[in-house]
N, C-alpha and C positions, 0 to 999 in steps of 0.2 A: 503343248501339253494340254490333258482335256481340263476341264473344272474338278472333276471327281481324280482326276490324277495329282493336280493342287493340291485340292484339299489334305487328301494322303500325303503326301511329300510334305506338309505345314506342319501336319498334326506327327509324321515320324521324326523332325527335325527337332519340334519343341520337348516334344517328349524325353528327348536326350539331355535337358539341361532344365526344367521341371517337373518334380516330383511331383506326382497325386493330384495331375491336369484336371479341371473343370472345361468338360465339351458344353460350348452351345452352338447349334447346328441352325441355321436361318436353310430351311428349305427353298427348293431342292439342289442347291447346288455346294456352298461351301460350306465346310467348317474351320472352323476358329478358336484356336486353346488357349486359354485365361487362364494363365499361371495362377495356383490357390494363393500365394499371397498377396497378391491383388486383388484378387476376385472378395477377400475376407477382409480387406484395408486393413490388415497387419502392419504395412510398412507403414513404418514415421517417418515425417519428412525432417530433412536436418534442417535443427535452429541454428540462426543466423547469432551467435554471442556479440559479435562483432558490430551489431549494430545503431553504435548511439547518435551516429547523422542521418540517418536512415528512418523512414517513413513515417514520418509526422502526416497527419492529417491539415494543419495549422503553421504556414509559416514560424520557425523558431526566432525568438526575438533576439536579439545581439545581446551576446554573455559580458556579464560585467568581470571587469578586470579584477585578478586575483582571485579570481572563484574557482570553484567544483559546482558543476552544474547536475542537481538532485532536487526534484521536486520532493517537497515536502506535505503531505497532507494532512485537511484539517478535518474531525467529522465529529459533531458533536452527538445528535440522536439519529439513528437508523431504525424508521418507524415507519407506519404510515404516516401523510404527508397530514398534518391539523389542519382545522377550516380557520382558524387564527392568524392573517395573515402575519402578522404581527411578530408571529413563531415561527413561522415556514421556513425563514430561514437558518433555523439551526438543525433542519430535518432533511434527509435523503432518503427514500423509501428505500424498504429491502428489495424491488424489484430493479431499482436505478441502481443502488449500491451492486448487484450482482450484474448486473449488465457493464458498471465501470471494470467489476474484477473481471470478467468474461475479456474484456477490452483489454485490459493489461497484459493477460493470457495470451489474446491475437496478435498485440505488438511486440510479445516475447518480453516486457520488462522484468527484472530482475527486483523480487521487492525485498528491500534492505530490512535486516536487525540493524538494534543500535550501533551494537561492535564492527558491524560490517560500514555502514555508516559512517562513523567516527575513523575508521583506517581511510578512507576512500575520499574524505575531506584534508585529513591529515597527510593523504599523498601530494595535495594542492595540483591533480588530476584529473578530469573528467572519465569515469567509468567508459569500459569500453564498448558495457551492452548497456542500455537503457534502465535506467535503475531510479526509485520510487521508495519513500518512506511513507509508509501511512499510519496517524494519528489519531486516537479519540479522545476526548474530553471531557471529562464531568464526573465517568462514571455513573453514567445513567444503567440503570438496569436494562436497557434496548440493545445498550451495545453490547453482552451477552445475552439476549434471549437472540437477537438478529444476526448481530454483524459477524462474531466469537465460528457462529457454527458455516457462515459463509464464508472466512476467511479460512477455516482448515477445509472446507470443501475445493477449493482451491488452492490449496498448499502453502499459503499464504500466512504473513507473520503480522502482527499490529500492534504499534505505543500505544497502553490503555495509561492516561495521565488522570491518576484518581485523586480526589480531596478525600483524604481519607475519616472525615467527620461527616460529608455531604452525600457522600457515593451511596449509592440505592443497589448495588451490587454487591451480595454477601464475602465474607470472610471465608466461604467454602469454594465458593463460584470463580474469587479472584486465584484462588489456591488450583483449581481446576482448568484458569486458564493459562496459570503460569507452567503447570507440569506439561501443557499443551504445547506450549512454544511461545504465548503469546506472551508481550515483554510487560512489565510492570512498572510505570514511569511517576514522579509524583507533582500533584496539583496542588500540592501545600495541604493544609488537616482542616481548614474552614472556607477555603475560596474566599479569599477575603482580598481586597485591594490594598496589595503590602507598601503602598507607596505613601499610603495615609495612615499606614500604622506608625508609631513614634517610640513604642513600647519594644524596645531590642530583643526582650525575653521573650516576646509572644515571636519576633521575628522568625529568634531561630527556632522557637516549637514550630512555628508553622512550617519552617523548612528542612529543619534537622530533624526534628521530630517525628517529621509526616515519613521519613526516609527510611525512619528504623521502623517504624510499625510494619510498612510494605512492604520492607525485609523477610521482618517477621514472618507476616502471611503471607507472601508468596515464596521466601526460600532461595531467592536469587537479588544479588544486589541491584540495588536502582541504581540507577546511574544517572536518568537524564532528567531536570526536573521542567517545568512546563510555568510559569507564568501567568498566575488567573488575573483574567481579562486583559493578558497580554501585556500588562503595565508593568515597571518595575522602575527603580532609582539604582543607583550606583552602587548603594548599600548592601540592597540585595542581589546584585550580582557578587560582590564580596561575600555575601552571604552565602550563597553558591556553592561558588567553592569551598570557603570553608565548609561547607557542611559534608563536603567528597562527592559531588555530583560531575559527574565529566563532562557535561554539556548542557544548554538549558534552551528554551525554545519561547519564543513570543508569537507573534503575528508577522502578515507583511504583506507585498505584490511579487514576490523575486520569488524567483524556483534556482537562483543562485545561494551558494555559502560560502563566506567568506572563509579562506582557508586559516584565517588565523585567529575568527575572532568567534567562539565559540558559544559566546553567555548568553546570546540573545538572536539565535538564527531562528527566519522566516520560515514564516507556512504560507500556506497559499489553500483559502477556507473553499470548500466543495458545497455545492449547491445541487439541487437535484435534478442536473439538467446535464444531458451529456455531452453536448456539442460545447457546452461552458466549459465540463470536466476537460474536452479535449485539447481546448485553446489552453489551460490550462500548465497542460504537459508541453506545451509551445513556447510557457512563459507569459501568457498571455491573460491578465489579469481585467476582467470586465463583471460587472454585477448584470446577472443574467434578465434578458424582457421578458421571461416567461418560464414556466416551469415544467419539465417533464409531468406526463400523467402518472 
């Protein structure tokens, strides 16, 4: 068969089984028909759900026993990075912060609400796609001017854990980001280190109290309360609960959770550094040499 007989015979055959061909012709011999939905990268590729052994950049570290393994994230201000070095680390720029969500995106992880959370620990299971809670803290006003409008750019959901007497994030703004999607978690009404309070009354305002305001303005119940400075006694895990919080969050090194013990599960603090962020998602707990730009 000649080349020009080819060509015809390629181009009659595809034609039969795609519509609204795209000819590109490399002279002078063959042509070549690029079905349009190709030719337009229409097609999506299928996500893999299935995959939570699957593609770590970071060896994963050995899962502690009795767990559900869900990293948990921590993010205090998403700003630019201060010349302070002193501060730096409670900062992640919004160009590192959109480069980690970019990153979640590529690995396919699945990023958890509370409720989804809370069933997924409660199955004493490991998810079977890659799955990721992410955290902010303070209620700095950065994490709605930055993080709020990058986290629905990515479809993405985030525990905003407010002190609701400290928080520099309006009564309108937190209303604005709960009708969004974003959850509303609480940091107690002064940030205050409840281990050295002794006063019971100031206790539960700080924890009960902080509950029903955030109620209030944002319209959905809290549920999960957060731990300033991570510290807590006994007390106030009693206190906790009693106040109707369904889970409560400190600090830690483990991207595990224990499936039974709710009042004080680990985070694991994000630095503005990506190759940190990623060892991270490994399990992989190290304070970073250097900082992304």
């Amino acid at each position: 068969m000649s080349a020009s007989a080819l060509g015809f015979a390629l181009k009659s055959d595809l034609n039969r089984y795609f519509p609204a061909p795209i000819v590109i012709t490399f002279t002078p011999i063959v042509t070549i028909i690029i079905p349009t939905e190709i030719a337009d990268n229409t097609v999506t590729p299928t996500l893999n759900n299935d995959n939570f052994g699957l593609d770590y950049d970071y060896p994963s570290t050995v899962q502690a026993k009795g767990s559900v393994r869900i990293p948990v994230l921590t993010y205090h201000h998403i700003a630019p990075l201060p010349d302070n070095p002193n501060t730096r680390d409670y900062y992640v720029s919004p160009t590192i912060f959109e480069q980690q969500l970019i990153y979640l995106k590529q690995k396919n992880y699945k990023v958890l609400t509370i409720d989804e959370f809370i069933a997924q620990v409660d199955s004493g299971k490991n998810p079977t796609q890659k799955s990721v809670l992410l955290t902010f803290d303070d209620g700095n006003y950065d994490n709605y001017q930055y993080a709020f409008p990058l986290l629905k750019k990515y479809g993405y959901v985030g525990v905003f854990f407010i002190p609701t007497n400290k928080t520099t994030i309006g009564r309108t703004q937190l209303k604005e980001m709960a009708d969004a999607g974003m959850i509303i978690g609480s940091h107690s009404k002064n940030h205050i280190d409840l281990m050295k309070e002794t006063d019971n009354v100031v206790l539960v305002s700080e924890i009960s109290g902080s509950r029903q305001i955030l109620q209030n303005i944002s319209g959905q119940p809290v549920k999960a309360f957060c731990y300033p400075g991570c510290v807590y006694s006994s007390q106030d895990v009693r206190d906790v609960k009693s106040a109707g919080y369904s889970l409560a969050f400190s600090c830690g090194t483990s991207i595990d959770q224990k499936t039974k013990i709710m009042d004080a599960l680990p985070r694991m603090h994000v630095y503005n550094d990506m190759e940190n962020f990623k060892k991270i998602l490994s399990g992989t707990w190290e304070y970073p040499t250097h900082y992304s730009d």
